[in-house]
C-alpha positions as CSV (number, residue, x, y, z in Angstrom):
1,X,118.0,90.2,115.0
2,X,117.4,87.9,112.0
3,X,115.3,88.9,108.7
4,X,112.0,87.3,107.8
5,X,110.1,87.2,111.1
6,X,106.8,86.2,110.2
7,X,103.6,87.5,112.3
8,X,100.3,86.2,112.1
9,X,97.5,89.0,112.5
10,X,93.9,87.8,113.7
11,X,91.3,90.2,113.7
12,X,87.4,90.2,113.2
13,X,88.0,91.5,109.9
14,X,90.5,93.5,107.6
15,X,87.8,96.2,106.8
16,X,88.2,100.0,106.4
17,X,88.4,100.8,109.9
18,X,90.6,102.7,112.1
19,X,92.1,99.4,113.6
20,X,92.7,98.0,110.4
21,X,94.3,100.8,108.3
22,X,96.5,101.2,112.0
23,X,97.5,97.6,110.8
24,X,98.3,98.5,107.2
25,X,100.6,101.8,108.9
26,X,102.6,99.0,111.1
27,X,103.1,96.6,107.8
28,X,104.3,99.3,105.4
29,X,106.3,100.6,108.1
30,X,108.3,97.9,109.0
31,X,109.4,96.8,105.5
32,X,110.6,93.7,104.0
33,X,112.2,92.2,106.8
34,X,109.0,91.0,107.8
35,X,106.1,88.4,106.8
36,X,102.7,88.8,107.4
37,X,99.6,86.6,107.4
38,X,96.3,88.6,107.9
39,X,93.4,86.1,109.0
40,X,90.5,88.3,109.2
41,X,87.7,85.6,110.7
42,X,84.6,87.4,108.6
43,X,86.6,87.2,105.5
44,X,86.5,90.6,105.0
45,X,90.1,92.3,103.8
46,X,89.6,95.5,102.0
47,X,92.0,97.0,103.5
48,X,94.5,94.9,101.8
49,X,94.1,97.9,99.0
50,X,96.5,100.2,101.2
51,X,99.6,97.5,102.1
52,X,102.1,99.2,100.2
53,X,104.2,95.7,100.7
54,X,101.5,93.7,99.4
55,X,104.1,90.8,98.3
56,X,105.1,90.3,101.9
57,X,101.3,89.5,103.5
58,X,99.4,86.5,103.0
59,X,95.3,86.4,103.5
60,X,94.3,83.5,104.9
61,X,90.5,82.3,104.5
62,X,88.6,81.9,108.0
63,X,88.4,78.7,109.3
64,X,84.3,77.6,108.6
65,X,82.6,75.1,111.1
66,X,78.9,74.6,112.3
67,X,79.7,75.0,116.2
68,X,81.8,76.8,118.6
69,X,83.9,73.6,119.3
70,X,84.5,72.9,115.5
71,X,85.2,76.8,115.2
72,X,88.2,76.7,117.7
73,X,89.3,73.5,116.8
74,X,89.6,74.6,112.9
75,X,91.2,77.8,114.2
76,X,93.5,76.0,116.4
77,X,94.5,73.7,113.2
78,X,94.9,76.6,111.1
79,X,97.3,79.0,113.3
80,X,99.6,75.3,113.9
81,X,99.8,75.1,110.0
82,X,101.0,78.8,110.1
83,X,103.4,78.6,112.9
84,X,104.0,82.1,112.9
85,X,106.9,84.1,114.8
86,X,104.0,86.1,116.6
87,X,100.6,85.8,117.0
88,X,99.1,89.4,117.2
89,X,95.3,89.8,117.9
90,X,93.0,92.7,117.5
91,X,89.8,93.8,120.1
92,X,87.6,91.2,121.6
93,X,86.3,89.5,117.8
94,X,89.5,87.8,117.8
95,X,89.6,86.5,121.3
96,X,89.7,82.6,120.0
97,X,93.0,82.9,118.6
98,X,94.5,83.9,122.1
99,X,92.4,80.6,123.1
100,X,93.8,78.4,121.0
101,X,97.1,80.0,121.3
102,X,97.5,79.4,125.3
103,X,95.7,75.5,124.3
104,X,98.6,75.0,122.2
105,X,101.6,77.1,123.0
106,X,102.0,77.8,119.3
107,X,103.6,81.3,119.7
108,X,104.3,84.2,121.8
109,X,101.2,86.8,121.5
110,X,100.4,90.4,121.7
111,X,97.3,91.5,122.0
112,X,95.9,95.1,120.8
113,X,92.9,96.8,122.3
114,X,92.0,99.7,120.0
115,X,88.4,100.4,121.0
116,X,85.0,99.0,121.5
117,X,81.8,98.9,119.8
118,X,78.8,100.9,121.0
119,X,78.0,97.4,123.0
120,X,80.7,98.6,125.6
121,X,81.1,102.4,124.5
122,X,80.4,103.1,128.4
123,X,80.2,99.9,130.0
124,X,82.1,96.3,129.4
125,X,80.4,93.4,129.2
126,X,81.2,91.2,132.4
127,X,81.5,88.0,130.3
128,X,84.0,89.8,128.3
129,X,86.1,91.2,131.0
130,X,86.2,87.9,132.7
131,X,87.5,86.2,129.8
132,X,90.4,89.4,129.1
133,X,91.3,88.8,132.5
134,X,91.9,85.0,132.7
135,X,93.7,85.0,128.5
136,X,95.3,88.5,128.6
137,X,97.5,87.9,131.9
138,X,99.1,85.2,129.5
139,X,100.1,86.7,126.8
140,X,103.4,88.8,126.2
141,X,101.6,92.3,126.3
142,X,98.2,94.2,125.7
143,X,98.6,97.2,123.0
144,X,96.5,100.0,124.1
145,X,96.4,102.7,121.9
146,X,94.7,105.8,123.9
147,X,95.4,106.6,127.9
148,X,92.0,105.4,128.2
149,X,92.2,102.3,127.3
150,X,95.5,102.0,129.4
151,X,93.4,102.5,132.6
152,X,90.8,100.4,131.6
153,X,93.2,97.6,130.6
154,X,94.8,97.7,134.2
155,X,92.1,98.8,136.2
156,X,89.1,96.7,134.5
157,X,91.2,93.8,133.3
158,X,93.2,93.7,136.0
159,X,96.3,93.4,134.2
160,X,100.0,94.5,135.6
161,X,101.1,98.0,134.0
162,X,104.4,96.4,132.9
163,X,102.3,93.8,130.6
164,X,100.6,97.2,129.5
165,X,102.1,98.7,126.5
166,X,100.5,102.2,125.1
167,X,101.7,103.3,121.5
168,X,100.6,106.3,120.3
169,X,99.3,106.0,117.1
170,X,101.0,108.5,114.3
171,X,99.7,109.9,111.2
172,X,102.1,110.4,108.1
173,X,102.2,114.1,108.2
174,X,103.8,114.4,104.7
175,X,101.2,112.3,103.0
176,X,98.8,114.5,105.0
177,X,99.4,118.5,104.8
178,X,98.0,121.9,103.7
179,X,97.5,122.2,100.6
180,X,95.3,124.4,98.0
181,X,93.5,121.3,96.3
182,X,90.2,121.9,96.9
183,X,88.9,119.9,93.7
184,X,87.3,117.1,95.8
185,X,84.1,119.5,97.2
186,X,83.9,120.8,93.3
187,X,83.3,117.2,92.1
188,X,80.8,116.6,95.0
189,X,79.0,120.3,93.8
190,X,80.5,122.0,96.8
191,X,81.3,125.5,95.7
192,X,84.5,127.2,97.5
193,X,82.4,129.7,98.5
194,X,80.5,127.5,100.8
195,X,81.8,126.3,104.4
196,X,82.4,122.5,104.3
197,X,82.1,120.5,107.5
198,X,83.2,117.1,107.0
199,X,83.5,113.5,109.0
200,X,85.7,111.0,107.6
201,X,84.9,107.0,108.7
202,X,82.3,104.6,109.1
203,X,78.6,104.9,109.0
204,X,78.2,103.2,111.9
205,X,76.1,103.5,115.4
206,X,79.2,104.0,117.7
207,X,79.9,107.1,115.7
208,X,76.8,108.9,116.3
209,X,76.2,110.8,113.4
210,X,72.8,111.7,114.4
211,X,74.0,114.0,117.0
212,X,75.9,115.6,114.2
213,X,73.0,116.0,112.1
214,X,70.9,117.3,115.1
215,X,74.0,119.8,116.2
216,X,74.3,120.7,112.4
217,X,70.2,121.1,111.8
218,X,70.5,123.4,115.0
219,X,73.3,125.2,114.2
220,X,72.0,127.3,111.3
221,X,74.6,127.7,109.7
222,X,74.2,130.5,106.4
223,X,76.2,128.9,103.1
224,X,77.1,125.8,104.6
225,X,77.3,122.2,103.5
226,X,77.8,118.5,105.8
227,X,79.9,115.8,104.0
228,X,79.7,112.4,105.4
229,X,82.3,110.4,103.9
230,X,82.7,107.0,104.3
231,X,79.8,103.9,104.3
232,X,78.1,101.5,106.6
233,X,74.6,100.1,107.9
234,X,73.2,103.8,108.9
235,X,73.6,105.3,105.7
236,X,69.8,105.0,104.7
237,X,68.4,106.1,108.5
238,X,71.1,108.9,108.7
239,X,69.3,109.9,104.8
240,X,66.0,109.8,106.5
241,X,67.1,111.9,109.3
242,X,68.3,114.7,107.0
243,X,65.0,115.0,105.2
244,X,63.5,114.8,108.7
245,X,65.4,117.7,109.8
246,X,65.1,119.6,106.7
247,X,68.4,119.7,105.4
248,X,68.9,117.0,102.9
249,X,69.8,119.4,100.7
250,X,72.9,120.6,102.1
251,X,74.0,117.2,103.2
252,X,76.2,115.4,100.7
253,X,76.6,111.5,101.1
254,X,79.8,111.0,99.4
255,X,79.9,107.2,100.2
256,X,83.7,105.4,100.4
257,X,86.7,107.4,99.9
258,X,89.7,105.1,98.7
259,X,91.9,108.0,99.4
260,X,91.3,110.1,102.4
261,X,94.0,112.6,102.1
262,X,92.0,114.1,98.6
263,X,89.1,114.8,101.1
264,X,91.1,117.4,104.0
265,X,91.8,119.8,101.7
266,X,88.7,120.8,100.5
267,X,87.3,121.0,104.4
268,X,86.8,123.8,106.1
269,X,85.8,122.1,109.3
270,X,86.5,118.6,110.3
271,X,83.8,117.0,112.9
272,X,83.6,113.6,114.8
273,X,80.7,113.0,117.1
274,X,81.2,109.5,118.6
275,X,80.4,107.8,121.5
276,X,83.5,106.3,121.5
277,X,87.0,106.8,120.3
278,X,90.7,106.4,121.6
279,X,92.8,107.6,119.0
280,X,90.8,108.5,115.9
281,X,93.0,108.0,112.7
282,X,91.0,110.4,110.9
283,X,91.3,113.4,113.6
284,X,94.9,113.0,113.0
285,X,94.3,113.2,109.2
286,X,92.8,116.5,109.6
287,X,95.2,117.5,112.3
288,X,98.3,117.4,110.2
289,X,96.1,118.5,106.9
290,X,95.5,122.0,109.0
291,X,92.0,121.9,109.9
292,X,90.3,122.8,113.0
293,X,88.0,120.3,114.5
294,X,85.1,120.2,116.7
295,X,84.9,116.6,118.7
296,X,83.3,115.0,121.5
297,X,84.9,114.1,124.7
298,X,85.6,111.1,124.1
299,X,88.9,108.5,124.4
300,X,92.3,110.6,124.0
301,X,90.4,113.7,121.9
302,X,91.1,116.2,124.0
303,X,94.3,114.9,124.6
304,X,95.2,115.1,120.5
305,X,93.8,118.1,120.3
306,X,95.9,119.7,123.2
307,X,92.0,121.0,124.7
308,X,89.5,120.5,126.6
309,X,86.8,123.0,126.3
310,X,84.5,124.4,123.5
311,X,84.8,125.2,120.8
312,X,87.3,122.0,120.6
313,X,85.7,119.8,122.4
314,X,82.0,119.3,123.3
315,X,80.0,117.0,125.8
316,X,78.9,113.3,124.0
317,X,75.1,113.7,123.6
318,X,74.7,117.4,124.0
319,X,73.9,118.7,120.6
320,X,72.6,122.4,122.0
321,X,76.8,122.7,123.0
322,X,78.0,120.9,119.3
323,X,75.6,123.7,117.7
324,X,77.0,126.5,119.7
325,X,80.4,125.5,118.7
326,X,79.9,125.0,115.1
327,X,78.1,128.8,115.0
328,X,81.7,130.2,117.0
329,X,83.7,128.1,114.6
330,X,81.5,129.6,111.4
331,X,81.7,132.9,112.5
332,X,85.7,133.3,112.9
333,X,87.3,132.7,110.2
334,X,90.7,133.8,111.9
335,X,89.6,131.6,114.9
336,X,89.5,127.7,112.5
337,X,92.9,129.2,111.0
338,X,94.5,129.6,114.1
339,X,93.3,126.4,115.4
340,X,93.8,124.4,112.5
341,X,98.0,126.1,112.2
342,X,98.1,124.2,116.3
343,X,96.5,121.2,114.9
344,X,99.0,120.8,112.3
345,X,101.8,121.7,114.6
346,X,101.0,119.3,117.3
347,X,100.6,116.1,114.8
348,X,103.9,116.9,113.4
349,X,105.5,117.4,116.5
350,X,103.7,114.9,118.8
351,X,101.9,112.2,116.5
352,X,105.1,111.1,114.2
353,X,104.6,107.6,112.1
354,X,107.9,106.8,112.1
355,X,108.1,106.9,116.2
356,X,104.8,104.8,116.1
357,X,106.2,102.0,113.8
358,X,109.6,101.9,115.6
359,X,107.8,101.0,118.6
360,X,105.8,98.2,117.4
361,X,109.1,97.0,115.9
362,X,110.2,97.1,119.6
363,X,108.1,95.0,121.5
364,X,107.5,92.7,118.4
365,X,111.3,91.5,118.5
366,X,111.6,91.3,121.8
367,X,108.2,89.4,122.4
368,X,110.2,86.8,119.7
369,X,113.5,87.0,121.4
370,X,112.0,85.7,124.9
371,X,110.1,83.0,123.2
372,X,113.7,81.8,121.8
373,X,115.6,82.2,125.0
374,X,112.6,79.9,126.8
375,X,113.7,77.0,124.1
């Protein structure tokens, strides 16, 4: 296998989302023998910040055009200027490049489904499965990244198990670990004698963070503080429903983290609330930092987290069970150490990076070894 393969990465943007820092995991990983171009189409590449390889990926500008015919055709133009190794695309925003891409032949493709947005949390849009189904049976594989979306991609999409490929995603378990540093709640005014719950991601809709609130509010908790890390459109309405519920004072908005493993440490209790996941980088995160988490059940959660029953895990929506689990978690001490000693066991042992990386590696060379047997 020759050096200096070169991928091309579409996605509907290079944000600071799960998806995206995945991304940034499979670039560093795989090193200097290969070349990356990131088109994000809404121009957006912040995560660019954590490619430890930065020399080695290109950002290319999104195409601009006034219509959906002169959109597709500027894509088109821009991915046979490229002429990449791989194409690799990411959720249903970046659809049009497997369009143009089957129009043109221009290179083998892999496609990654790594979640939706609250849109098609329960439901998928028919449109949208209609179209997966007709460009997705054509490319060299679908990426799924939970056991959920592995059914859904065969089941819903209709595609064959062997065009199929779940990866597991992994969690660097030595950049994350247990450590004493619990500095980060002292510069927010947290004092160590108060129980920190956390979340860690996006202030957005499909997380749900108003349950959270609610289950929080409910919960009563004596000496205890909510940090919301991260940003996003529902900052100001998730502010207005903590003064609603009376506890804007022990709610701390600590906005964007650029470094998320400063943040585990000085937790006590990591939460996540959405309405849906598959495999949430950030539960890993706490997992191998030690913590014991309360989540919904929702994508692989339960799966990560080895459980399926309370205190772990809690019904989406039902913030009477989230409460009662957060007052059990509160009261034990002993209880979040032991769970959060399995937590960091299991991501170590079942959740490597390394394994994760390798696999992409994989199915990237040999997607680019069939295309150059077919010539």
């Amino acid at each position: 296998m020759r050096d200096g393969h070169h991928i091309l990465h579409v996605l509907p943007g290079f944000g600071l989302g799960g998806m995206e820092l995945r991304l940034v995991k499979i670039i560093n990983g795989l090193g200097p023998g290969w070349r990356h171009t990131v088109l994000p189409l809404n121009g957006n590449h912040a995560a660019m910040r954590g490619a430890s390889l930065a020399a080695l990926v290109a950002i290319e500008p999104p195409p601009v055009s006034s219509n959906r015919l002169g959109q597709l055709w500027s894509l088109r133009k821009v991915m046979r200027r490229i002429r990449p190794d791989l194409l690799c695309t990411y959720n249903w925003g970046a659809m049009d490049a497997q369009i143009c891409n089957h129009l043109g032949a221009i290179a083998p493709s892999v496609h990654n489904e790594c979640g939706f947005d609250f849109s098609e949390a329960t439901v998928r849009l028919r449109r949208r499965k209609v179209m997966r189904r007709v460009l997705l049976r054509r490319t060299y594989a679908t990426v799924v990244v939970s056991r959920a979306l592995e059914q859904i991609a065969t089941l819903e999409f209709g595609l064959s198990p062997g065009k199929v490929h779940f990866i597991q995603t992994g969690v660097d378990s030595e950049r994350f670990r247990p450590e004493l540093d619990r500095s980060w709640r002292r510069i927010h005014g947290v004092p160590d004698s108060s129980l920190l719950l956390g979340f860690v991601g996006g202030l957005r809709k499909e997380k749900s963070l108003n349950l959270m609130l609610e289950a929080f509010s409910r919960a009563n908790l004596r000496n205890s503080v909510l940090a919301l890390v991260g940003a996003g459109s529902c900052h100001t309405e998730l502010a207005e429903l903590a003064r609603e519920l009376g506890i804007a004072d022990r709610v701390v908005f600590a906005g964007h983290e650029a470094d998320p493993a400063v943040v585990y440490p000085s937790l006590d209790l990591f939460l996540n609330s959405s309405a849906t996941e598959q495999t949430p980088n950030a539960l890993l995160e706490a997992m191998a930092t030690g913590l014991p988490t309360v989540c919904t059940d929702v994508g692989d959660c339960a799966y990560l987290l080895g459980s399926n029953s309370a205190p772990v895990i809690v019904p989406y929506g039902d913030a009477d069970a989230y409460a009662a689990s957060l007052r059990e978690l509160a009261a034990s001490p002993g209880l979040r150490r032991a769970l959060g000693e399995a937590n960091r066991r299991r991501a170590v042992q079942h959740f490597p990076l390394d394994r994760m990386v390798a696999e992409y590696r994989r199915l990237y060379e040999a997607a680019i070894v069939q295309r150059a047997g077919g010539k």
